[in-house]
C-alpha positions in Angstrom: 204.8 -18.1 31.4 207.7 -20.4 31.3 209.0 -21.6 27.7 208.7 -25.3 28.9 204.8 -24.8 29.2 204.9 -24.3 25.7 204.5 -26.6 22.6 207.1 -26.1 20.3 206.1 -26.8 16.7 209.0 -25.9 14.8 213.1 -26.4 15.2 213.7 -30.2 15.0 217.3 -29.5 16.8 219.0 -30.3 14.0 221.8 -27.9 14.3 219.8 -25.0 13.1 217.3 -24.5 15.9 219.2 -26.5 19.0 219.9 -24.0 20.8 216.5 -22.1 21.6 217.9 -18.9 19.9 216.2 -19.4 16.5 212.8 -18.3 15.0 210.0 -20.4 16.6 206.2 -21.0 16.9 205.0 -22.4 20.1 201.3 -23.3 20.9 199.9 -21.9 24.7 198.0 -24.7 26.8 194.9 -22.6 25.7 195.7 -23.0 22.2 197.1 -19.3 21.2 200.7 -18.6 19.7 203.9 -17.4 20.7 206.4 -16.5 18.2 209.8 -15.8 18.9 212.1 -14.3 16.3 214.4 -11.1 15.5 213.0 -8.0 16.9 211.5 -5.8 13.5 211.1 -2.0 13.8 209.2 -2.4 10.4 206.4 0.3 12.3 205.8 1.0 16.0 203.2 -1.1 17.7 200.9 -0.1 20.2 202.3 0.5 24.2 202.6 -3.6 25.6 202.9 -5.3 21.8 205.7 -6.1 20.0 207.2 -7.1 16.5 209.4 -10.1 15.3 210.3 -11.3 12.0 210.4 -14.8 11.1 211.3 -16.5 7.9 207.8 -18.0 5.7 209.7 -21.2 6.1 209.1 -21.2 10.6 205.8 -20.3 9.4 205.4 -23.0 6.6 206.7 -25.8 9.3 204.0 -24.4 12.2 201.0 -25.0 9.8 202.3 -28.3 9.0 202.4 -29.3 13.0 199.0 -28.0 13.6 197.6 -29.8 10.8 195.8 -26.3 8.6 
């Protein structure tokens, strides 16, 4: 999946998160998430899944967008 299938609901590109390389929620034309952020080794996941750490604030802004 490309990243510009993807709704992006946080980064307004306002210097902070302009350049794609930030913390970021995205929605999936089905409707699931994507979240992009630093890679965490807080445990190991299962074989095929992965960790990232994002500040509560990406979080805070993605709820807002989807309206929950």
């Amino acid at each position: 999946m490309a990243r510009d299938e993807l709704t992006r609901l946080t980064g307004n590109g306002n210097g902070t998160c302009g350049e794609d390389d930030c913390p970021n929620v995205y929605r999936t034309a089905s409707g699931s998430i994507v979240v992009q952020g630093d890679v965490s080794d807080a445990f190991t996941p299962p074989q095929g899944e992965g960790l990232v750490e994002i500040p509560e604030s990406v979080l805070r802004e993605a709820v807002r967008a989807l309206g929950w």
